[in-house]
C-alpha positions as CSV (number, residue, x, y, z in Angstrom):
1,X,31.8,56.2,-49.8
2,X,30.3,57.5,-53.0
3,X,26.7,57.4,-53.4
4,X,25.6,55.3,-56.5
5,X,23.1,56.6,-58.9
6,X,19.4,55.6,-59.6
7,X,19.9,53.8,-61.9
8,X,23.0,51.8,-60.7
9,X,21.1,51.4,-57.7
10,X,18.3,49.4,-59.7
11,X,20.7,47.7,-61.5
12,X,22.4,46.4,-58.4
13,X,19.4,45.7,-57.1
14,X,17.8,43.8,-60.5
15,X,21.1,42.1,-60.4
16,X,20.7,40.7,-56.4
17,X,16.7,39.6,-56.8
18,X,18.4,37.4,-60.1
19,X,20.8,36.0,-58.0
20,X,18.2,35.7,-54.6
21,X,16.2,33.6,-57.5
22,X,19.2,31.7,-58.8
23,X,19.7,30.5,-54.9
24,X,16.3,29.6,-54.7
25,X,16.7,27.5,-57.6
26,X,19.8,25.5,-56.8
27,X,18.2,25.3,-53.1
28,X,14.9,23.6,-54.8
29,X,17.1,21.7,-57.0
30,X,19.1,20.3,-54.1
31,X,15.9,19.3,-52.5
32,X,14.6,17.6,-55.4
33,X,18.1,15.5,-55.4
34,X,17.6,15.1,-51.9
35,X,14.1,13.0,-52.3
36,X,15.1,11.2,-55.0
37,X,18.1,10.3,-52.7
38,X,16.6,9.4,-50.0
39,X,12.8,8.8,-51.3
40,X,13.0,5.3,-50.1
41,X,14.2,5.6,-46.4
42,X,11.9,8.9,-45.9
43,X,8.8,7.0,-46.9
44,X,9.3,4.6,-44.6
45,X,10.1,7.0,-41.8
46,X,6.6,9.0,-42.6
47,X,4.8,5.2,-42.6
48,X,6.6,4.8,-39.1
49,X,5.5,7.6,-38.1
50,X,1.8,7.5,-39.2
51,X,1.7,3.9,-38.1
52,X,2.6,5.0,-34.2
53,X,0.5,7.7,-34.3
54,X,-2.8,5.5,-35.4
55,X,-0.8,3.1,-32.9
56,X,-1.5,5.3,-30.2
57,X,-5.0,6.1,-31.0
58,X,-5.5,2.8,-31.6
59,X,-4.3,1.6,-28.6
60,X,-6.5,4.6,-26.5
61,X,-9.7,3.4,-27.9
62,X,-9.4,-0.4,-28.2
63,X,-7.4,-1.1,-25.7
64,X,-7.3,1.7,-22.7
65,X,-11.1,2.8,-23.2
66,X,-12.6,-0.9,-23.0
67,X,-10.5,-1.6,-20.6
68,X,-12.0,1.4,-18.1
69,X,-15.2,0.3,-18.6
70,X,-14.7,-2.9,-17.8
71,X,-13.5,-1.7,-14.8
72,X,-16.2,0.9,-13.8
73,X,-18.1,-2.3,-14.2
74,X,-16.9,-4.4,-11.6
75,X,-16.5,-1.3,-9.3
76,X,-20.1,-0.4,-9.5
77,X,-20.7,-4.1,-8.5
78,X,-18.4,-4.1,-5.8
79,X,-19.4,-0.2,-4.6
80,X,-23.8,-2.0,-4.6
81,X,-22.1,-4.8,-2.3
82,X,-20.7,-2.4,0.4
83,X,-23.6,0.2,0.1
84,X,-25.6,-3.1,0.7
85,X,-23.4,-4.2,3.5
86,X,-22.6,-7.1,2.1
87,X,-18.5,-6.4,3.0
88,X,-17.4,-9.3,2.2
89,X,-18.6,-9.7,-1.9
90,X,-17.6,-5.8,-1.9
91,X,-14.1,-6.9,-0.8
92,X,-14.0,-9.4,-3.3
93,X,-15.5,-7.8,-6.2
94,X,-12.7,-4.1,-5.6
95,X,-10.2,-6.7,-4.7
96,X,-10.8,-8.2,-8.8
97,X,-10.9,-5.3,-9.9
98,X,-7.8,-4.0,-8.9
99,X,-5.8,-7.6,-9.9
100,X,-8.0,-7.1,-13.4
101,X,-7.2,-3.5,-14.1
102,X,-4.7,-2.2,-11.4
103,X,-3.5,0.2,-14.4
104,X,-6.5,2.2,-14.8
105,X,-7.6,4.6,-12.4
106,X,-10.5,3.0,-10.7
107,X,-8.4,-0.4,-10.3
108,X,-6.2,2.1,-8.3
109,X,-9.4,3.3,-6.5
110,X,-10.7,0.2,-5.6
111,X,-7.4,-0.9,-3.7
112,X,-8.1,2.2,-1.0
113,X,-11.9,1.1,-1.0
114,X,-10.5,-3.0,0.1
115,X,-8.5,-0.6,2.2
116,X,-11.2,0.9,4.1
117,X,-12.8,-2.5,4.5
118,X,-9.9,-4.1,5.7
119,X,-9.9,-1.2,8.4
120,X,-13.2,-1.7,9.5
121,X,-12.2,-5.2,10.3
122,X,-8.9,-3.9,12.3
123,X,-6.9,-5.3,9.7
124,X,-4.7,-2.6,9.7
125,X,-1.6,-3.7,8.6
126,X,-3.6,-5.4,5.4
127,X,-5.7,-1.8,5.0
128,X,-2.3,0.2,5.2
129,X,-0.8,-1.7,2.4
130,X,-4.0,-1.8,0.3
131,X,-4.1,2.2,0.7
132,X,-0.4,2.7,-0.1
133,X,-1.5,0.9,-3.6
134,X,-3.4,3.8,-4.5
135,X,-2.4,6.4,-6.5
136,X,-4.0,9.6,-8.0
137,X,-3.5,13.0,-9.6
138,X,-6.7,14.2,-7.2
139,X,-4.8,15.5,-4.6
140,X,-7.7,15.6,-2.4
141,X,-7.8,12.4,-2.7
142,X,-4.0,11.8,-2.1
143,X,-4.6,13.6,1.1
144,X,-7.2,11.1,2.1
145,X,-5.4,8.1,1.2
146,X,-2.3,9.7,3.8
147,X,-5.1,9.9,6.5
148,X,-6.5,7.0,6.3
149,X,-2.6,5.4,6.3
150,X,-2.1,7.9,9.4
151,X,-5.8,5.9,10.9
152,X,-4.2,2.5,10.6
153,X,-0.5,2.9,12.0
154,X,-2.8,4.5,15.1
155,X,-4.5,1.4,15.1
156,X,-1.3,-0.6,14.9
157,X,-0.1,1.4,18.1
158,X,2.9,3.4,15.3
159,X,1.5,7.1,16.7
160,X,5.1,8.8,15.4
161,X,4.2,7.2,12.2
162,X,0.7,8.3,12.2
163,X,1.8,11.9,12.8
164,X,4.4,11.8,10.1
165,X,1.3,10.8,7.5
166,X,-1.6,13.4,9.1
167,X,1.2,15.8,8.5
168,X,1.6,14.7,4.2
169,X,-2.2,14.4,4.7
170,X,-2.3,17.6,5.9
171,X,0.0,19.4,2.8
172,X,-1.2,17.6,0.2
173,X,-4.3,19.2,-0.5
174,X,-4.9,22.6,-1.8
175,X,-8.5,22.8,-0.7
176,X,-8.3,24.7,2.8
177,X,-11.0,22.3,4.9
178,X,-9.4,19.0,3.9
179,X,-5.9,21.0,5.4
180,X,-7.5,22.3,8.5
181,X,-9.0,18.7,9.0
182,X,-6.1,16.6,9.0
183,X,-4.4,19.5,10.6
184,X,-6.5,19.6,13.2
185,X,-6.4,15.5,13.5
186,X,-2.8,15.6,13.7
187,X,-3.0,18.3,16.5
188,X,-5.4,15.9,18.5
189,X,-3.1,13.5,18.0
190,X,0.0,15.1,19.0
191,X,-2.1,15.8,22.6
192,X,-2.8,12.4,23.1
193,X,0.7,11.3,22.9
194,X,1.8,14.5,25.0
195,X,3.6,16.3,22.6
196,X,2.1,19.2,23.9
197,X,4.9,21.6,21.6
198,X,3.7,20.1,18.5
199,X,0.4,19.9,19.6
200,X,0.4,23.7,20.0
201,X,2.0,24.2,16.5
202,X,-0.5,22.0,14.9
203,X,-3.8,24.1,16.4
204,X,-1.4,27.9,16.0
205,X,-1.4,26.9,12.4
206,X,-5.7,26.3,12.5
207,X,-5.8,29.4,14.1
208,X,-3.6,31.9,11.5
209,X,-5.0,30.1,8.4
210,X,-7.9,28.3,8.8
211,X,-10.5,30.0,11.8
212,X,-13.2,29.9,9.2
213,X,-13.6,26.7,9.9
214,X,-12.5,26.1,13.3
215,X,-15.1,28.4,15.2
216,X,-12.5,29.2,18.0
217,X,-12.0,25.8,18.8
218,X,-8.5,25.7,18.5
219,X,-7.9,28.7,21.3
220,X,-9.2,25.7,23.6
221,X,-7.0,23.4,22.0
222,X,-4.3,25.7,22.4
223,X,-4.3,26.2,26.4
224,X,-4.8,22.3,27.1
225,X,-1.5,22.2,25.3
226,X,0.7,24.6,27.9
227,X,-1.4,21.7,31.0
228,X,-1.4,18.2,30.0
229,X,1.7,16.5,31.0
């Protein structure tokens, strides 16, 4: 293919940035047609828009942020009865709060606190379905809601089911002491209802990941497994 000369090659070039520009043109004056088109429907698509996104806002700070204090409120209340003693107005006063503001997360928290009281009682059917109420993103705290739920089964005589919920109790958590604890419960467990196999799995599993917190116990644990029948 021939080579074209300078100043052919400018030319040709001149002559493509005129026509890159002429594009440009009919592109902006397509545009322009296309507003006054559709000017109309598009502003009322951008008010839409602008309208649900001061909707949202609008709903976080009237709405969601007095509604969590409220809340935090009538938890603190309740929280001054129990540290009091006084179970019964603390029962009440978590019990409102969650009716009132079972949305937010302290609503859901109180529900595991009326759990807890409900336990102490040995209400436990009542406490496990208060605790199964509560919900959180903690999963700290997820593991101690499955532990407590694993407490009251015991106490309604369910072990298997108890063991099935020290086990989710026992995953749930990334912090290591809260999984050697309910690992270590469930291990305990296991003994007591002479599943000595699991047992053993339970306190192998202490002693591979978690002897920083176990001091050795778990060796001890270990051999009553292989003798209690």
């Amino acid at each position: 293919m021939a080579k074209l000369g300078k100043n052919a090659q400018e030319e040709l070039e001149g002559k493509e940035t005129v026509e890159f520009f002429k594009d440009l043109d009919r592109e902006a004056l397509n545009t322009e047609k296309f507003l006054e088109k559709y000017q109309k429907p598009l502003s009322i698509a951008f008010v839409v828009l602008i309208a649900g996104v001061l909707g949202f806002f609008g709903y976080q700070q009237f709405i969601v942020a007095p509604k969590n204090a409220e809340a935090v409120k009538t938890y603190l209340a309740a929280q001054k009865n129990l540290t009091e003693g006084k179970d019964k107005e603390a029962f009440g006063g978590f019990m409102g709060t969650y009716n009132e503001y079972s949305s937010t997360e302290i609503g859901k928290l109180s529900a595991y606190n009326a759990g807890l009281i409900k336990f102490k009682e040995g209400k436990f059917q009542e406490a496990y379905d208060l605790l199964d109420k509560f919900s959180s993103d903690n999963k700290t705290l997820m593991a101690m809601k499955y532990g407590a739920m694993a407490d009251a089964k015991s106490g309604l005589n369910k072990n298997d089911e108890a063991l099935s919920l020290l086990d989710k109790a026992a995953s749930a958590s990334d912090d290591p002491y809260t999984s050697y604890y309910f690992t270590r419960k469930a291990g305990i467990l296991a003994l007591g209802m002479k599943k000595n196999t699991e047992a053993k799995k339970y306190f192998t599993t202490i002693d591979e990941k978690y002897q920083d917190y176990d001091n050795g116990m778990s060796d001890s644990y270990i051999e009553m497994s292989k003798y209690l029948n």
